[in-house]
Structure formats: structure tokens, C-alpha cells
C-alpha positions in Angstrom: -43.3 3.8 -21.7 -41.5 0.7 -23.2 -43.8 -1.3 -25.1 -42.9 -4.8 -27.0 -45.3 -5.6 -29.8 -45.4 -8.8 -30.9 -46.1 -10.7 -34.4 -47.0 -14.2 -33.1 -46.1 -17.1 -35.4 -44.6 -20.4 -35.3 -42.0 -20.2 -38.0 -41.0 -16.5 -37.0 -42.1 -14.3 -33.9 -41.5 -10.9 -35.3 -40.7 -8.6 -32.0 -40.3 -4.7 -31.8 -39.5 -2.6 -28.8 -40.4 0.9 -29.0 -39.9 3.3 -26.3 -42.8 6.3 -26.6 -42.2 9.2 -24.2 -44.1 13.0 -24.6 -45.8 12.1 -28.6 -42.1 10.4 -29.0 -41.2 7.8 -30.7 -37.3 5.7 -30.3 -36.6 2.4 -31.3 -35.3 0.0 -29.0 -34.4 -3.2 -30.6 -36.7 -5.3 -33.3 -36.3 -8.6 -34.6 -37.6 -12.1 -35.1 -37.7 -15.3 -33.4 -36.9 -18.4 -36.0 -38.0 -22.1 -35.5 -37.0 -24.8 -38.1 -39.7 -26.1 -40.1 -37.8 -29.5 -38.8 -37.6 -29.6 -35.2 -40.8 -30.9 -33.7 -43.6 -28.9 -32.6 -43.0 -28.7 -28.8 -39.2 -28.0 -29.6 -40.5 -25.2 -31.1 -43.1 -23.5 -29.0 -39.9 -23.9 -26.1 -37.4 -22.1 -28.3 -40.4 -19.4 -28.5 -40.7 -19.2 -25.1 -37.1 -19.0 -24.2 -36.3 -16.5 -26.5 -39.2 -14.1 -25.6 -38.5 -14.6 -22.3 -34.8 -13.3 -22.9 -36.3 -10.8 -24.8 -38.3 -9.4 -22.3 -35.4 -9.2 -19.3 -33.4 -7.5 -21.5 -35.5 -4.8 -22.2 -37.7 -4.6 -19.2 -41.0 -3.6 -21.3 -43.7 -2.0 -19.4 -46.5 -3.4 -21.6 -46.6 -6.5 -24.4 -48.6 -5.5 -27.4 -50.1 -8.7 -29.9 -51.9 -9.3 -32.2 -55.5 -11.1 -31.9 -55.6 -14.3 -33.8 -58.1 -14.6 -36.8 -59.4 -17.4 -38.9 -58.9 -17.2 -42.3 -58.9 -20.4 -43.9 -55.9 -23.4 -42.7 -57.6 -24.6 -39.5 -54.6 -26.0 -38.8 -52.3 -22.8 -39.2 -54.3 -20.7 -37.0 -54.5 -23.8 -34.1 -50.6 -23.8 -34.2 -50.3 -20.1 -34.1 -52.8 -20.5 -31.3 -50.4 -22.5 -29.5 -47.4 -20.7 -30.4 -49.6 -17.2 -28.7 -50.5 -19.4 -25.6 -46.9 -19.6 -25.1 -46.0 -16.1 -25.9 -48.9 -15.1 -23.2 -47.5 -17.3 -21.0 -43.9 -16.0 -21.0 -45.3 -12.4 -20.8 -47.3 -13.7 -17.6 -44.5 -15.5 -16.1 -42.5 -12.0 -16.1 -45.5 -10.1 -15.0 -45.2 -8.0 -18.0 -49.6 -6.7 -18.9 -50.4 -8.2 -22.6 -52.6 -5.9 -24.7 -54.2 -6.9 -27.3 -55.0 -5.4 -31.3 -56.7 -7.0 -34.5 -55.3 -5.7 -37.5 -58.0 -3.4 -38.2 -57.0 -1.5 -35.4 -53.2 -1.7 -36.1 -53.6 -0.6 -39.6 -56.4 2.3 -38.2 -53.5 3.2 -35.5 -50.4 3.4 -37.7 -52.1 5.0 -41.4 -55.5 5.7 -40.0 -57.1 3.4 -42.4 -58.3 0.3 -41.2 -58.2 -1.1 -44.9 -55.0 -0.4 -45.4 -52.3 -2.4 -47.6 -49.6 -4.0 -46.0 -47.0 -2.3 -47.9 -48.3 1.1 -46.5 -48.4 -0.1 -42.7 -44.9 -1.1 -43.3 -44.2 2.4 -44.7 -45.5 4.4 -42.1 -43.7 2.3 -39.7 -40.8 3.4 -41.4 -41.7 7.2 -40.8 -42.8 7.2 -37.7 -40.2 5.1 -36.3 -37.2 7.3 -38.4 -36.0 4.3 -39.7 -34.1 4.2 -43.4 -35.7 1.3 -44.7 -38.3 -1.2 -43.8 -37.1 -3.8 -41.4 -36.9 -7.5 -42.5 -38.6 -9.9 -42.6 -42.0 -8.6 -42.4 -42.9 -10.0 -39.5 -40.6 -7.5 -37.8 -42.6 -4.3 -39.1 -45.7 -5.9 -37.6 -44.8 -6.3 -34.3 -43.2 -2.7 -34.5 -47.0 -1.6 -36.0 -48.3 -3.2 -32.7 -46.1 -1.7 -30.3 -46.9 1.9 -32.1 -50.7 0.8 -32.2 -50.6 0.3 -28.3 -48.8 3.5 -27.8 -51.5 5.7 -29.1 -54.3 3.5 -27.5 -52.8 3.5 -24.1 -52.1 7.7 -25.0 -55.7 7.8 -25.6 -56.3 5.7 -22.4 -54.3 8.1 -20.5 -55.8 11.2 -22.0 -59.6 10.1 -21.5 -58.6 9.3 -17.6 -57.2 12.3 -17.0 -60.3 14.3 -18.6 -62.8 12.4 -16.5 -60.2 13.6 -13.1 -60.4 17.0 -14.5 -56.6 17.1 -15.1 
């Protein structure tokens, strides 16, 4: 299976694509999606949707992975990431690609199997698991490779519990 994961943002879309065959993990390609802080808004969410949308021909994934948006406390970053997700969404739907999606608890529960986990250690085990030498940059990358892995073990698990209710 080829999964994308995806880091939504407006400033950076961090993207990984993982391919996870028989408990095996390989890397694909990872990355992130820049918009200038000066181009206007709608400029932006475009060059978003381009991009992604390139992304996702490349690579043909068979599932999109992202993360659930949460309030913290800038109303206003969250309603842009909101918008810059809608668009992400939308280019995943436009290519027919299925979009799954995590809240950090159950990346950080997936990938260290703590739910309360540090960043620093999801970024880590990303590393392992992935047989990378170092972390990859910026860190915006490493998430969206923590959600790909994330939706590989759910959708093993998904897989698993079907075939024990079939009785295969």
C-alpha cells in the first residue's frame, strides 16, 4: 500500500509517502510545500493545491493520511489551516485518492505507543522505523511521515480485524 500523510499548514504542507508492504516499511519521497508569508491568501491555498495535486500523480498513493485540526488558542491560525485542509481535501477528492484521518494522540500512540509523547521522540521513531539517517527537515516533514506510518498500522489493524470476522 502507498500511503501519503499529510502535515496541513498554510506556510508549509509537510508531505511523506511511505510504501508499507508485509510489516514493511520504504520511503517514497517526503517533503514540504512552502507559501510566502507575502503572497495573498488565495494565491496561497492554489499553490497548495497545485502542488499536492502534482504530488499525488506522481506517486499514485492508494490512501491520503491527515491530520484532524484542533483548537488551541489563535482562532485565526486554526481557521486558515482550516482553509488550507479544505483545499488539501479537495485535491485528494478531485484525484479520487480516500483521505483518512488521525489526531495527534493517535499518531504519537501509533508511531511510540504513547499518546503523550514529545515531539522530539515521534520524530525519532520516525527515523527508526523509516531507516532513515537523520530526521527529516523541517518538521513538518516528520509529521506527515508519522501520519502515513500511523495510517499504516490502523488500516493493518483494519485489515486484520476483517479478515478474523471472515474466518481467514
Amino acid at each position: 500500500m502507498v500511503i501519503l500523510g499529510i502535515d496541513p499548514g498554510y506556510a508549509i504542507v509537510g508531505y511523506g509517502v511511505i510504501s508499507y508492504r508485509n510489516n514493511h516499511f520504504s520511503v517514497i519521497d517526503y517533503g514540504a510545500i512552502t507559501t510566502d508569508a507575502k503572497t495573498p491568501f488565495n494565491e496561497r491555498l492554489e499553490s497548495i493545491f497545485d502542488e499536492l495535486t502534482a504530488i499525488i500523480e506522481k506517486h499514485s498513493p492508494e490512501a491520503m493520511a491527515i491530520e484532524k485540526v484542533f483548537y488551541n488558542s489563535n482562532a485565526k491560525t486554526v481557521i486558515d489551516v482550516s482553509q488550507a485542509r479544505g483545499v488539501i481535501m479537495l485535491a485528494a477528492q478531485k484525484k479520487g485518492l480516500p483521505a483518512y484521518e488521525y489526531t495527534p494522540l493517535q499518531v504519537k500512540q501509533s508511531v511510540v505507543g504513547y499518546g503523550r509523547a514529545e515531539k522530539k521522540q515521534v520524530q525519532e521513531m520516525i527515523r527508526r522505523i523509516l531507516g532513515l539517517e537523520r530526521v527529516p527537515k523541517p518538521d513538518d516533514t516528520a509529521d506527515a511521515l508519522a501520519m502515513a506510518v500511523c495510517h499504516a498500522h490502523a488500516s493493518g489493524s483494519l485489515m486484520q480485524n476483517m479478515r478474523i470476522k471472515r474466518g481467514i
